[in-house]
Residue frames relative to the residue before (quaternion, step in Angstrom):
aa qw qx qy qz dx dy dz
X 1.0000 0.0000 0.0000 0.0000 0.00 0.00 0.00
X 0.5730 -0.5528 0.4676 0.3841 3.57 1.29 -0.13
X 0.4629 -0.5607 0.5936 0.3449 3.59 -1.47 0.65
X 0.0344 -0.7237 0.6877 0.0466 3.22 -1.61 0.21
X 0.4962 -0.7624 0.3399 0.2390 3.85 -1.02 0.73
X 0.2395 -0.8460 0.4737 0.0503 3.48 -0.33 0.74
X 0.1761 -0.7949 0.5772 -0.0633 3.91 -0.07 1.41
X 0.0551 0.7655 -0.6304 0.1166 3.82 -0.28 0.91
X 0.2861 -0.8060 0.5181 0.0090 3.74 -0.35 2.29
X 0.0184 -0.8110 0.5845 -0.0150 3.36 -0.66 0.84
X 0.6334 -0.5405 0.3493 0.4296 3.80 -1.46 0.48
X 0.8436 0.1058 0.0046 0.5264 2.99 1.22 -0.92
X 0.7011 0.0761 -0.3831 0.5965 4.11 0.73 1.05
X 0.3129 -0.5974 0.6734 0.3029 3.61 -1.37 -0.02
X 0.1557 -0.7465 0.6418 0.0809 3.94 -0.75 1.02
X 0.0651 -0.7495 0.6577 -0.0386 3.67 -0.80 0.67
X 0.2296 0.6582 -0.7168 0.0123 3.67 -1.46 0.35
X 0.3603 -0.5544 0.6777 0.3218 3.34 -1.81 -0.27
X 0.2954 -0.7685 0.5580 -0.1043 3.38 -0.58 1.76
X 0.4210 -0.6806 0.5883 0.1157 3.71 -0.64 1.45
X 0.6269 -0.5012 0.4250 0.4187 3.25 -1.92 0.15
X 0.5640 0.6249 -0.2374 0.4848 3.84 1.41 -0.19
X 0.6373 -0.5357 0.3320 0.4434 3.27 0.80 -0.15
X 0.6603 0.5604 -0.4215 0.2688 3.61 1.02 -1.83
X 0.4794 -0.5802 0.6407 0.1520 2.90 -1.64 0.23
X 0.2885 -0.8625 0.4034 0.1001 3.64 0.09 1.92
X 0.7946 -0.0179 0.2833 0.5367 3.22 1.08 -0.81
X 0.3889 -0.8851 0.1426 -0.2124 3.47 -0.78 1.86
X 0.0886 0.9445 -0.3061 0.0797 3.45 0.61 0.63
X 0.2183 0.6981 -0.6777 0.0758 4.37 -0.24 0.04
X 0.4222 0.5424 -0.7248 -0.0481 2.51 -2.38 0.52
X 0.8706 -0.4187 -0.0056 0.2582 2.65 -1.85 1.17
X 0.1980 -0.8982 0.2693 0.2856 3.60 -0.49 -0.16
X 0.4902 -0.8015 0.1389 0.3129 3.47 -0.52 0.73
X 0.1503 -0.9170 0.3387 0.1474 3.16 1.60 0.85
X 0.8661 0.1392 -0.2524 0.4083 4.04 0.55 0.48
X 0.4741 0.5967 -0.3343 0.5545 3.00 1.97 1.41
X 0.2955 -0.8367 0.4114 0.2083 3.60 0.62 0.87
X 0.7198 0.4567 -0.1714 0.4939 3.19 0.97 -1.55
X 0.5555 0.5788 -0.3914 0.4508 3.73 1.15 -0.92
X 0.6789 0.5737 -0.2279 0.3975 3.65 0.89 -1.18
X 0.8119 0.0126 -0.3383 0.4757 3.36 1.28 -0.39
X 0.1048 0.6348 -0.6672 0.3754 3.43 0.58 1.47
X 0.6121 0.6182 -0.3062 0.3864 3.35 0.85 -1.43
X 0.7366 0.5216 -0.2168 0.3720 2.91 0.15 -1.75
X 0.6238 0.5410 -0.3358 0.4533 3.66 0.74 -1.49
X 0.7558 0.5671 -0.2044 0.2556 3.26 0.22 -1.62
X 0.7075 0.4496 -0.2579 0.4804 3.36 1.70 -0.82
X 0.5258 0.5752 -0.3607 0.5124 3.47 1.52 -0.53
X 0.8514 0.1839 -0.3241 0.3690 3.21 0.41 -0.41
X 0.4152 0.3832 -0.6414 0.5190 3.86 0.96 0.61
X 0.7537 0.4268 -0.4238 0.2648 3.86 -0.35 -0.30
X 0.3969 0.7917 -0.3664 0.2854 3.67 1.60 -0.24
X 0.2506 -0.7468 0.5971 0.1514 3.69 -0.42 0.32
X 0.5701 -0.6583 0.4260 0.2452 3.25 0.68 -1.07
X 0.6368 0.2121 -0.1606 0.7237 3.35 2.08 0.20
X 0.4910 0.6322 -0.4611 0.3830 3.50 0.96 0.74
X 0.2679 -0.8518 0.4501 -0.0014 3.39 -0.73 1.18
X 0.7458 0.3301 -0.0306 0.5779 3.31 1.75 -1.02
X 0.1979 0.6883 -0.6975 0.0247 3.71 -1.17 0.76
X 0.5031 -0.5621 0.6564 0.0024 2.78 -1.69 1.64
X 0.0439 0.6376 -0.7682 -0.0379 3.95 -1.06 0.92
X 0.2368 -0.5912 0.7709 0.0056 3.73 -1.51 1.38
X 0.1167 0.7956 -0.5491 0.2280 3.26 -0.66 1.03
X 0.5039 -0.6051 0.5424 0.2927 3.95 -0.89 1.13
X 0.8934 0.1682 -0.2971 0.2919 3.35 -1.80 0.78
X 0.8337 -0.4353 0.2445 0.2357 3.21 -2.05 0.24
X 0.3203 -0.8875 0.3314 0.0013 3.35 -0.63 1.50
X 0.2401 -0.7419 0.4636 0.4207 3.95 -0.43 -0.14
X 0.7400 -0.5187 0.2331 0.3592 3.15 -1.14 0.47
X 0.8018 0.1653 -0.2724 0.5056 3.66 1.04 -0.07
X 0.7471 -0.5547 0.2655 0.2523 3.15 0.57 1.69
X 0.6420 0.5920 -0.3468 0.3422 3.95 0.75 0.82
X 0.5344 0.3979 -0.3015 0.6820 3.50 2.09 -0.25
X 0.0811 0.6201 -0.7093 -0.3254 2.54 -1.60 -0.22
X 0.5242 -0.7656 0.3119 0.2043 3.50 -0.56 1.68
X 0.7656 -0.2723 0.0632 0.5794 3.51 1.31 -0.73
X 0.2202 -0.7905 0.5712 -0.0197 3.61 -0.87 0.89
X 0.3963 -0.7369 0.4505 0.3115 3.66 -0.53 1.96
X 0.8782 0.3704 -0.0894 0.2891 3.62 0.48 -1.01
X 0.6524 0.4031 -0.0351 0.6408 3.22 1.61 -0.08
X 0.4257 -0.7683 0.4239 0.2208 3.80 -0.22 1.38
X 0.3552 0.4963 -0.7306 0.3060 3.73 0.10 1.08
X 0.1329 0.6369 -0.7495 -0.1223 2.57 -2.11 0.46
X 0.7764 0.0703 -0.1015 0.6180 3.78 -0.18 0.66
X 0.3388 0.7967 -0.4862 0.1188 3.63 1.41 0.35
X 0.1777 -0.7711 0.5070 0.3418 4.07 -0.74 0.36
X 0.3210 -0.8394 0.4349 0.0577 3.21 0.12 1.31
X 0.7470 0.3886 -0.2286 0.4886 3.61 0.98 -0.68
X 0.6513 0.3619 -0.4553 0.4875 3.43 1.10 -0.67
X 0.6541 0.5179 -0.4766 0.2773 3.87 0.49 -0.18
X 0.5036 0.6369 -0.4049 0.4205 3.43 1.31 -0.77
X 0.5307 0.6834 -0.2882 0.4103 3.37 0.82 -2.06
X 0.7623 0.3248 -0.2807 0.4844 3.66 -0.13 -1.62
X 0.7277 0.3653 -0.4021 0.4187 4.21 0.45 -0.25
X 0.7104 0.3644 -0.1870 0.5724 3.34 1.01 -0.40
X 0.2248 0.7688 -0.5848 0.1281 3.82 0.38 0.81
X 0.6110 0.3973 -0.5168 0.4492 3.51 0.56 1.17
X 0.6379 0.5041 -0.2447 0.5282 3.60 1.21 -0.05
X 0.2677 -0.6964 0.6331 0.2061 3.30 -1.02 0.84
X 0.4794 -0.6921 0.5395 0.0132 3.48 -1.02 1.52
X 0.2982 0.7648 -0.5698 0.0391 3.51 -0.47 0.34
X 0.0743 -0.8917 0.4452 0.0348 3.58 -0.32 1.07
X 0.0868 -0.8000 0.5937 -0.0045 4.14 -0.82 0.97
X 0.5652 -0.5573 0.4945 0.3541 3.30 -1.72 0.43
X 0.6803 -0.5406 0.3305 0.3684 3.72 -1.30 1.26
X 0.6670 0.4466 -0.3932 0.4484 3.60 0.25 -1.50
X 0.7105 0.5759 -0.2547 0.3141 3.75 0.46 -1.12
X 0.4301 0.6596 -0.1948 0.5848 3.50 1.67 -0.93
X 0.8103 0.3603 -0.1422 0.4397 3.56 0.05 -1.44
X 0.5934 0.5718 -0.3168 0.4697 3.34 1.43 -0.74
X 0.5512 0.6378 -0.2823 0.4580 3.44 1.01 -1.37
X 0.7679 0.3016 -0.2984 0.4799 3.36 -0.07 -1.48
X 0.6568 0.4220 -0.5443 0.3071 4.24 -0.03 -1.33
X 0.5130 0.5331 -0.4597 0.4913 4.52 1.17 -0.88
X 0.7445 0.4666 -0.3723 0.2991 3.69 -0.08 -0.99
X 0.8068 0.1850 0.2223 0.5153 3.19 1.13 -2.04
X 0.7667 0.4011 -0.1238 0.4858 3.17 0.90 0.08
X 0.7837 -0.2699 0.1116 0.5481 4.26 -0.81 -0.29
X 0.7827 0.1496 -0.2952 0.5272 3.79 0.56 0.34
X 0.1929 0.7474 -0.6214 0.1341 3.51 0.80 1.27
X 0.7422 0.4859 -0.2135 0.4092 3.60 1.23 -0.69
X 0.6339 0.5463 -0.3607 0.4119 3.55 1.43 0.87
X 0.2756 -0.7098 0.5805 0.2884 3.68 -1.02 -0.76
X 0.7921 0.2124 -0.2680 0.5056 2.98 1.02 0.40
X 0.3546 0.8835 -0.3039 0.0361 3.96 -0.20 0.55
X 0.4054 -0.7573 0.4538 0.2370 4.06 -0.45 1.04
X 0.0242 -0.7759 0.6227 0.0985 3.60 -0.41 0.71
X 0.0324 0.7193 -0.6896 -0.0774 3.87 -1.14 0.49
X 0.0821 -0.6518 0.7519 0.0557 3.34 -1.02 0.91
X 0.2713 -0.7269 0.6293 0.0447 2.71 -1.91 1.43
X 0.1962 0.7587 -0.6172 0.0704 3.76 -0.39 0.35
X 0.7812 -0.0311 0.0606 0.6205 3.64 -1.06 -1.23
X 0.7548 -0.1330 -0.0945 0.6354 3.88 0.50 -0.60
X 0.5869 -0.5328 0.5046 0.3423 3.58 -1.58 -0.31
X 0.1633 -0.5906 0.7887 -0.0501 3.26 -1.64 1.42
X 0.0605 -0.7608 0.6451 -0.0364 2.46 -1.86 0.56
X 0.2200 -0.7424 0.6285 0.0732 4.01 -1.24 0.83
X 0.0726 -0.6695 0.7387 0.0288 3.59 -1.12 1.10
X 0.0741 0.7418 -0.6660 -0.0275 3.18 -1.55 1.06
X 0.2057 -0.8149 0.5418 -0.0080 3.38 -0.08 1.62
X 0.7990 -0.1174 0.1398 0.5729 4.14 -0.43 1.16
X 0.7793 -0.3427 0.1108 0.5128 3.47 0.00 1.61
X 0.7278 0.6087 -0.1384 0.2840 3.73 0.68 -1.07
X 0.2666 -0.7498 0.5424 0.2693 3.69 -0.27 1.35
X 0.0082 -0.8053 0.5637 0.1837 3.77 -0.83 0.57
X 0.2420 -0.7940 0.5533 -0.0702 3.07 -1.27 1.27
X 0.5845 -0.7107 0.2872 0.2660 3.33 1.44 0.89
X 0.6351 -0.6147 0.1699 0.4358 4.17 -1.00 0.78
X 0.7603 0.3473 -0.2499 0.4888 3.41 1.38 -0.84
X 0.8369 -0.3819 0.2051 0.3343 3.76 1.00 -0.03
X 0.7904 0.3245 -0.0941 0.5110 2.73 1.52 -0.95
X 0.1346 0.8180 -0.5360 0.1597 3.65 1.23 1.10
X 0.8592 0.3154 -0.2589 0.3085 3.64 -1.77 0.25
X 0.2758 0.6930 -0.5817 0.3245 3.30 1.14 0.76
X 0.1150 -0.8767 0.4616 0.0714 3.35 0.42 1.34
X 0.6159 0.5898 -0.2598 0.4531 3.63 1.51 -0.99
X 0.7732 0.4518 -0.1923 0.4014 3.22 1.11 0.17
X 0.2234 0.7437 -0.4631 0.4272 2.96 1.99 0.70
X 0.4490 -0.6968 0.4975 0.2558 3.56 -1.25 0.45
X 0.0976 -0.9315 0.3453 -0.0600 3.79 -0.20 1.19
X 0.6917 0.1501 -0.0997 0.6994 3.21 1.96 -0.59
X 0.5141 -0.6684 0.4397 0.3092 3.83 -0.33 1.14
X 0.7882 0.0202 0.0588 0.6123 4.38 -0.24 0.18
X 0.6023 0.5691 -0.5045 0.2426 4.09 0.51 0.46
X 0.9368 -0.1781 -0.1072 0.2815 3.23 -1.00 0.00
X 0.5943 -0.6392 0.3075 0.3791 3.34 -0.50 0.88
X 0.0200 -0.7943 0.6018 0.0808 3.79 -0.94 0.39
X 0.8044 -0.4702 0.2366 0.2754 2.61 -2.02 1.16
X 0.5909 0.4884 -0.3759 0.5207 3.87 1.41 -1.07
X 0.7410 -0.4174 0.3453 0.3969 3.73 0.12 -0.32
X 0.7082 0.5249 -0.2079 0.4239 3.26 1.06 -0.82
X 0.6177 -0.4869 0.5143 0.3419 3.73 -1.79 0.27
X 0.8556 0.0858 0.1272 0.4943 4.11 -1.47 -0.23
X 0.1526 0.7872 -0.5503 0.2327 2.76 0.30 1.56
X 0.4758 -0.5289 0.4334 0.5532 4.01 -0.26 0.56
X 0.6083 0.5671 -0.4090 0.3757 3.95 0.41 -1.48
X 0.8320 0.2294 -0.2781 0.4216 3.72 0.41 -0.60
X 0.7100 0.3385 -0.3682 0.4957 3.67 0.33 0.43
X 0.7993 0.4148 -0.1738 0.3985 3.82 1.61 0.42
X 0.5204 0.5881 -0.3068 0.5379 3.01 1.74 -0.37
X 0.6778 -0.3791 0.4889 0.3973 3.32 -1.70 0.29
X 0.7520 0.3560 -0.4433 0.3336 3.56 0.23 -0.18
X 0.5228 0.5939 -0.3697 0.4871 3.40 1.41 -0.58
X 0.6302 0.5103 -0.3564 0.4642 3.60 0.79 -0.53
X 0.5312 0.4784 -0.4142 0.5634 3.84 0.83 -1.04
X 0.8206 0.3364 -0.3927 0.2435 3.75 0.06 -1.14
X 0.3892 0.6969 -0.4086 0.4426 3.72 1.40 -0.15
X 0.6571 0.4329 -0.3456 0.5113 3.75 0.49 -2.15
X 0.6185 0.5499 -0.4254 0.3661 4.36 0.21 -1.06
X 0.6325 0.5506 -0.2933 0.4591 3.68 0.93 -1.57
X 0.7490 0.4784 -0.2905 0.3545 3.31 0.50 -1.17
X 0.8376 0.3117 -0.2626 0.3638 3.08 1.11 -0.97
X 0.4557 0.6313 -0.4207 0.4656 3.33 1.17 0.91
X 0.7566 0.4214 -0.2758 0.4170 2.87 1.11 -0.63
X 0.3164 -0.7440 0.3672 0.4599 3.84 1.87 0.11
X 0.4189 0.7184 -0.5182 0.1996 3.48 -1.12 -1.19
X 0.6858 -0.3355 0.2482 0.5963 3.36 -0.29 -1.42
X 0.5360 0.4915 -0.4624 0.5073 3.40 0.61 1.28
X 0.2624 0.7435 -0.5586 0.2576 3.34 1.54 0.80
X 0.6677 0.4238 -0.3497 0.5023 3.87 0.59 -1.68
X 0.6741 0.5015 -0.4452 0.3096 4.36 0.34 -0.01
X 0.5092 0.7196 -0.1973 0.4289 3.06 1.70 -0.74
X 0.6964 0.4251 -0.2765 0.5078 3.24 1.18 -1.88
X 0.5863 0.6706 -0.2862 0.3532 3.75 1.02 -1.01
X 0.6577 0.5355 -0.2694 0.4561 3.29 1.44 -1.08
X 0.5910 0.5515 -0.3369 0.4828 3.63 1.29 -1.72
X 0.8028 0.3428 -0.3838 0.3012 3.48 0.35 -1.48
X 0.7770 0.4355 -0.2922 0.3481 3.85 0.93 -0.17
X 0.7141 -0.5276 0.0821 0.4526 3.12 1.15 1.43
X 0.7214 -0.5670 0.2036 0.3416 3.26 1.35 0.05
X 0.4601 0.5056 -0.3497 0.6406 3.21 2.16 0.72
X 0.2512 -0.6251 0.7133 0.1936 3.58 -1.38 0.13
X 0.1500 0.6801 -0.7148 -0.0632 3.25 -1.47 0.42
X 0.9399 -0.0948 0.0639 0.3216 3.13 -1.93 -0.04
X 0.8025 0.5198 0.0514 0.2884 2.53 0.55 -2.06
X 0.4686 0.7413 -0.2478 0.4117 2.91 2.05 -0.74
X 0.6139 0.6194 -0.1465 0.4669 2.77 1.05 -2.41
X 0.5672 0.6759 -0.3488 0.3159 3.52 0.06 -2.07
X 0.5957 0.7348 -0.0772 0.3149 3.00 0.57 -2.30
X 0.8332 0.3333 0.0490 0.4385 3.22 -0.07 -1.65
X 0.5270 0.5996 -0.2681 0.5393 3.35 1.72 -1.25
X 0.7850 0.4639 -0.1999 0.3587 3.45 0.41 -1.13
X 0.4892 0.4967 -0.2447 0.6739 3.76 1.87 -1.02
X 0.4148 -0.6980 0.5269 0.2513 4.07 0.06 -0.29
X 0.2177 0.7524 -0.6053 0.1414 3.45 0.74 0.86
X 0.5388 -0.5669 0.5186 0.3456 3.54 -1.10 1.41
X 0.6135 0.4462 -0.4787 0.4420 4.31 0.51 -1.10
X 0.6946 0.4277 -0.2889 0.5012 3.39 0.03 -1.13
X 0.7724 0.3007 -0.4426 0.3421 3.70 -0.28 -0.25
X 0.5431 0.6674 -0.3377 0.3817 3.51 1.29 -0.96
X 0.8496 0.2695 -0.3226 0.3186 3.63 1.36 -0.63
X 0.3550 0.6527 -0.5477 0.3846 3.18 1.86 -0.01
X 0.6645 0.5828 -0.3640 0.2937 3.69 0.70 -1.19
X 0.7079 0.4305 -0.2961 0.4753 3.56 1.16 -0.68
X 0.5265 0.5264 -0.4101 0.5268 3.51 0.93 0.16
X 0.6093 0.6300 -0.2377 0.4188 3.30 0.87 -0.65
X 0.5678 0.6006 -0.3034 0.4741 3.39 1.24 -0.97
X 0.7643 0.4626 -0.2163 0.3937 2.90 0.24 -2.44
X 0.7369 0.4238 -0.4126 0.3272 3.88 0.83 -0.85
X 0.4733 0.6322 -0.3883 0.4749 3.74 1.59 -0.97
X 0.7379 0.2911 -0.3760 0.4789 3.81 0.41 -0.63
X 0.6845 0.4752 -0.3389 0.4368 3.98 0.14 -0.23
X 0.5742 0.3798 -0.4506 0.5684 3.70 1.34 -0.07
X 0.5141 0.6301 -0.3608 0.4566 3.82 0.81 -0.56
X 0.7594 0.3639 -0.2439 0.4811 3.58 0.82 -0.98
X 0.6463 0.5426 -0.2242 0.4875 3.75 1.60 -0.31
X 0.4435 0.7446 -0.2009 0.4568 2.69 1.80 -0.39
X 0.7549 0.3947 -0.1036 0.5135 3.28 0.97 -1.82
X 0.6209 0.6022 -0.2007 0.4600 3.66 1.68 -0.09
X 0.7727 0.4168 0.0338 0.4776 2.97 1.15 -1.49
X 0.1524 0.7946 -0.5725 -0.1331 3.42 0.94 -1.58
X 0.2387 0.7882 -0.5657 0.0430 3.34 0.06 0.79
X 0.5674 -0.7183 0.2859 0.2834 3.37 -0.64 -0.09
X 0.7595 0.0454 -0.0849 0.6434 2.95 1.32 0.17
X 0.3179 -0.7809 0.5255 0.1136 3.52 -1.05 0.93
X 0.3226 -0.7818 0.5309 0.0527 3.59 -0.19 1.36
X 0.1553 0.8064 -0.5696 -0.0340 3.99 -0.08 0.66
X 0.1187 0.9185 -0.3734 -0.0534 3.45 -0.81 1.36
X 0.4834 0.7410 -0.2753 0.3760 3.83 0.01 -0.48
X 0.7234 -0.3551 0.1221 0.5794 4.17 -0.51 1.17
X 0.7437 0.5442 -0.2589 0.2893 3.44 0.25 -1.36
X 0.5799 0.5258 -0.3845 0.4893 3.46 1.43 -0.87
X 0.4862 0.8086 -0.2117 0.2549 3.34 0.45 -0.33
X 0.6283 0.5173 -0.1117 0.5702 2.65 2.04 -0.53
X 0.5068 -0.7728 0.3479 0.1578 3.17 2.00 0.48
X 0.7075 -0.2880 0.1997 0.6137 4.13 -0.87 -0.04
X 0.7116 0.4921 -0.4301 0.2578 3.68 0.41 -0.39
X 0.4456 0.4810 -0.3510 0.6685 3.39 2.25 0.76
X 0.6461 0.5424 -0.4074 0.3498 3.59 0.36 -1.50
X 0.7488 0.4879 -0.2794 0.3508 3.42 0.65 -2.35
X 0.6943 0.2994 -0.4093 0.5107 4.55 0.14 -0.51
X 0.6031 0.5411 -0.4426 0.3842 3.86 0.76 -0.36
X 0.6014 0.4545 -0.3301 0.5682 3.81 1.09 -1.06
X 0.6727 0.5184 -0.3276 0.4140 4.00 0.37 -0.96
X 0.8473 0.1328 -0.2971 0.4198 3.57 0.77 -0.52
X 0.5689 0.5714 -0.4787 0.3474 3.24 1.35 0.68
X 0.4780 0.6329 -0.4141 0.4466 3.44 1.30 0.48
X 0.7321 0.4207 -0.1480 0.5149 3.12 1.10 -1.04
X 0.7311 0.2034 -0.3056 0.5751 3.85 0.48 0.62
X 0.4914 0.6333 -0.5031 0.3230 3.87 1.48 0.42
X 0.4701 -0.7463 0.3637 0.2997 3.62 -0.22 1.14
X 0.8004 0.3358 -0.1723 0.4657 3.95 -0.54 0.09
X 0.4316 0.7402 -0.5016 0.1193 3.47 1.60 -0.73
X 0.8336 0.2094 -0.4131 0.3011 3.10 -2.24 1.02
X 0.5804 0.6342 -0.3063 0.4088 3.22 1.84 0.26
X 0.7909 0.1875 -0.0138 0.5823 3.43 1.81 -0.41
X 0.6867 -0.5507 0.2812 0.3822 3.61 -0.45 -0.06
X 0.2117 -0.8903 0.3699 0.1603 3.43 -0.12 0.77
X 0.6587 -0.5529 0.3890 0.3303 3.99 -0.79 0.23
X 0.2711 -0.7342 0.5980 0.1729 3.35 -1.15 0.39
X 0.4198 -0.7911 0.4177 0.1534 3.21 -1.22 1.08
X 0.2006 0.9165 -0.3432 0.0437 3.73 -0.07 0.05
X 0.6089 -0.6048 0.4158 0.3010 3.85 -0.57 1.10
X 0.3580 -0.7152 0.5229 0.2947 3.82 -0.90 0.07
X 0.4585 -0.6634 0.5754 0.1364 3.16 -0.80 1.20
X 0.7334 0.5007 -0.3029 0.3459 3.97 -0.11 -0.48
X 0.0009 -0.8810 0.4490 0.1494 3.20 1.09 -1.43
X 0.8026 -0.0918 0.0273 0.5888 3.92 -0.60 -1.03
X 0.7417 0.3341 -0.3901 0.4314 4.00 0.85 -0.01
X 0.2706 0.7862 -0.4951 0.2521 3.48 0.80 0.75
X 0.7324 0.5288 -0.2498 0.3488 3.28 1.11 -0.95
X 0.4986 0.7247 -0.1168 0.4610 3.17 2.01 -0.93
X 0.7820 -0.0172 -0.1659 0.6005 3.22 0.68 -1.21
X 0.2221 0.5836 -0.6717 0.3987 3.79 0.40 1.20
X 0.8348 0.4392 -0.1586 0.2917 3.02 0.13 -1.38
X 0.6823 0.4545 -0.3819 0.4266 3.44 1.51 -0.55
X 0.5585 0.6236 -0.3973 0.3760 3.29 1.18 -0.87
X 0.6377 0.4217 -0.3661 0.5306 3.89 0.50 -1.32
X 0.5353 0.3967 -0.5163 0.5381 4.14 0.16 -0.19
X 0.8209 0.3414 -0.3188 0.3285 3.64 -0.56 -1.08
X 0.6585 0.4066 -0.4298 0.4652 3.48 0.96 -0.78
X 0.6191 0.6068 -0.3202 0.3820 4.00 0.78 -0.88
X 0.7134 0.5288 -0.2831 0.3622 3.44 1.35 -0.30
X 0.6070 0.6079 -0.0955 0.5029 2.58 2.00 -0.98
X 0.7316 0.2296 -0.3149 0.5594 3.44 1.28 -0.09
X 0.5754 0.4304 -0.4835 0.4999 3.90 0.76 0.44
């Protein structure tokens, strides 16, 4: 089908490659982004398409944070980055009028490529949730990326998970994003270590780093077997094992894709995430159940997501 270029928008780098019919990534490009300069952003954008051009490329994919319309040409509003009703494809389009433009939300991108190329290349049907600062998510139901009637479908982190709990960034209470995301984890490793017991060694981690925790802290500790540090991956694990269970009874997909820093932690996520999705999966032992699995792609997911949906999207218009 030919290589095509893949552009993957971040808060803070633009990634870019030319992306084979295989997935690989042929050839490479980032820089920083201008996250409250619209126009700077697609200077950017131009500037990498065309250092990454070869000269038989026809297609570029843009992967890109926030809330789409249904035929992929706004983007309506974007938490980290100043769009708001921005037409993102017809401006590209007008700088790039030899390239067909085709442009998709990030989580959805990353989803695209791990089905194509990655942990659910061997299905037709698969839920992806990336965990990081908050939780995204990609549903591909029978070959097909779904993106919902007005555009803005699979906002999985925003499913409702605890009846009146914690407040979220979208407006709402008990959201999956706040009892599952990497930040919900940071706020557990803090609890714990206030609260001593076995959240003494998070505590000391906290004193010795001026008094903040981060990732890396956790990671750390995750990896040395601290009971604090495992006790909250394990509760994150629940809350996410019960919200795939409820996607489950929606979706039935065949496999659950879990990606973003937090996966990272391997079975010591997968094993309380499988344990309480059995136990809150409605009908269990009455039907086939899902498989669980780590993402394979990781930080170039968005890249070649994004080229592939261009190249295939050209090919069928």
């Amino acid at each position: 089908m030919g290589n095509a270029i893949g552009i993957d928008i971040g808060g803070t780098k633009i990634a870019g490659g030319v992306v084979d019919d295989d997935g690989r990534i042929l050839a490479a490009a980032r820089t920083p982004t201008p996250a409250s300069d619209p126009d700077a952003i697609i200077e950017a954008v131009v500037g990498m398409v065309r250092e990454l051009d070869t000269g038989d490329i026809s297609s570029v994919g843009v992967a890109a944070p926030g809330f789409f319309d249904a035929d992929r040409s706004t983007v309506y509003y974007s938490p980290n980055i100043a769009w708001r009703n921005e037409p993102l494809r017809d401006r590209l389009a007008e700088r790039l009028p030899d390239k067909a433009v085709v442009i998709e939300n990030d989580a959805n991108a990353a989803g695209w490529a791990e089905f194509r190329y990655g942990a659910g290349r061997a299905e037709r049907s698969m839920v992806m949730v990336t965990i990081g600062t908050g939780v995204g998510g990609a549903i591909v139901l029978d070959d097909r990326l779904l993106t919902g009637g007005f555009g803005t479908g699979a906002e999985l982190g925003h499913m409702r998970l605890i009846p009146d709990g914690l407040p979220c960034g979208c407006g709402a209470r008990g959201c999956v994003e706040q009892y599952c995301s990497g930040s919900a984890l940071l706020r557990l490793a803090n609890e714990a270590a206030d609260a001593g017991g076995d959240g003494a060694a998070l505590a000391r981690a906290r004193e010795a780093a001026g008094g903040v925790l981060n990732g890396h802290h956790v990671s750390a500790l995750l990896e040395a077997g601290d009971p604090g540090a495992l006790r909250c991956l394990t509760g994150l694990g629940n809350h996410l094992g019960e919200a795939l269970a409820s996607f489950s009874a929606i979706l039935d997909p065949t496999v659950f894709v879990i990606g973003g820093g937090v996966a990272q932690a391997g079975d010591l996520l997968l094993d309380p995430v499988r344990e309480a999705f059995l136990s809150h999966l409605p009908a269990r032992g009455f039907h086939p159940e899902p498989s669980f699995s780590i993402a394979e792609l990781v930080n170039d997911a968005g890249v070649i997501g994004a080229g592939d949906l261009a190249r295939r999207a050209t090919i069928a218009g």
